[in-house]
N, C-alpha and C positions, 0 to 999 in steps of 0.2 A: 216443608221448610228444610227438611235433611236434604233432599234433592240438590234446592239451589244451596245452600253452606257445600256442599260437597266440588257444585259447579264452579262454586269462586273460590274455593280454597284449592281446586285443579288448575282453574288460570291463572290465579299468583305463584303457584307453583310453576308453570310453562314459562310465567315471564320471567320470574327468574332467573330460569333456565338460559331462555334468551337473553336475557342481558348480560348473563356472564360470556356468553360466545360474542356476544358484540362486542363487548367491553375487552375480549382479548384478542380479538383480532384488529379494534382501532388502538389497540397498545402495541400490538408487536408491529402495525404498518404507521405506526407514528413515531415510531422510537427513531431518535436522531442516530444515525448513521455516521463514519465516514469513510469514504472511498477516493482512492489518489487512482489516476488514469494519467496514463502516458498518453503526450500530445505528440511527441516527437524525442527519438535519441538518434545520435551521433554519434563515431567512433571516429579517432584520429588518431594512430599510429603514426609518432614522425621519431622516433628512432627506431628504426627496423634491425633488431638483432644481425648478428654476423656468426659465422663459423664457432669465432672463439668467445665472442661476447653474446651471450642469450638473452642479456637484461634489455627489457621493453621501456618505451617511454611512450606515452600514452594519455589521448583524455578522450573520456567518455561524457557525453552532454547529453541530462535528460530534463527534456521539458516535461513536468509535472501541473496536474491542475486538480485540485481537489472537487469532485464533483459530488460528494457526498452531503447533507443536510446538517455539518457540524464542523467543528477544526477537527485538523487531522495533526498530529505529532510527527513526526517522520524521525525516527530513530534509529537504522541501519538501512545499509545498502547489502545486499547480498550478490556474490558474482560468484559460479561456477559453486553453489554451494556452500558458501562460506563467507562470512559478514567482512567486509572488508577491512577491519579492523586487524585480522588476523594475518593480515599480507604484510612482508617484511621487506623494506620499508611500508609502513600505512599511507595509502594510496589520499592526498588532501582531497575533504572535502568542500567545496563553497556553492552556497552558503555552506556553515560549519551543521552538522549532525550531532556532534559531538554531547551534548546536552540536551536531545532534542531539539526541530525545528519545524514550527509553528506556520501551519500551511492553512490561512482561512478558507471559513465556505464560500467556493467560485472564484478563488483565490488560484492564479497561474506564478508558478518560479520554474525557473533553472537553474538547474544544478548542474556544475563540474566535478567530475570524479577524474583527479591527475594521478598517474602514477610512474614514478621513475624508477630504473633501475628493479624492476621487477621480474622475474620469470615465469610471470602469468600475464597475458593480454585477453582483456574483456572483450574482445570483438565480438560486437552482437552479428557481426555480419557472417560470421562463420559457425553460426550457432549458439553463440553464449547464452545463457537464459540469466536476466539481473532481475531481482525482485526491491521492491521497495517498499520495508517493515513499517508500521506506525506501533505507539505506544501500548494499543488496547493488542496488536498481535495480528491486524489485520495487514494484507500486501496485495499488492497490485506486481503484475508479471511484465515482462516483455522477453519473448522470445528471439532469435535473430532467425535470419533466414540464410 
């Protein structure tokens, strides 16, 4: 009788065991995510500095789609480093960021990022790298080429 008590008090123990590694790996691959992916951006420079005037005028157009299994917040735009908040004048954004903006799951928008009279142009074409932050601290990249 020790034998078997010992046998089944070793495989309640192994199950256990297993159940915590189940149990934490169908948690961390079920846990609701979000992820924004770029579908497409655009760069449109149509006032092109001069000699004595450096200041840009500029819209950058990104199409966003949230492909992650949750809403996603979208709370800054980041261009060369730096949230675009911090650019003098603040470059508008629409939809507006400003308070967060609410991107459901499977959910596509576009966004314009305008900026006038600037001394920084976003051209992803010439390398810029724009990130686009959500709430939790997550971002999705686009590089230019």
């Amino acid at each position: 009788m020790g034998r078997t008590r010992l046998a089944i008090i070793a495989f309640v123990v192994a199950m256990l065991f297993v159940s915590v590694i189940v149990g934490t790996v169908a948690y961390y691959y079920g846990q609701a995510h979000e992820e924004i992916t770029f579908v497409d951006v655009d760069y449109l420079s149509y006032g092109a500095p001069t000699q004595k005037n450096y200041n840009y005028k500029w819209i950058l157009t990104l199409n966003l789609k949230n492909t992650g299994s949750t809403n996603a917040t979208i709370t800054n735009i980041i261009m060369d480093g730096q949230p675009y908040s911090s650019f003098n004048p603040t470059p508008i954004v629409n939809p507006s960021i400003e308070n967060g903006y609410v991107l459901s799951r499977n959910q596509n928008v576009t966004m314009t990022v305008q900026g006038t009279n600037t001394t920084f142009s976003p051209n992803v074409y010439a390398g810029r790298v724009i990130y686009v932050m959500t709430a939790i601290g997550n971002y999705s990249t686009i590089v230019g080429s």
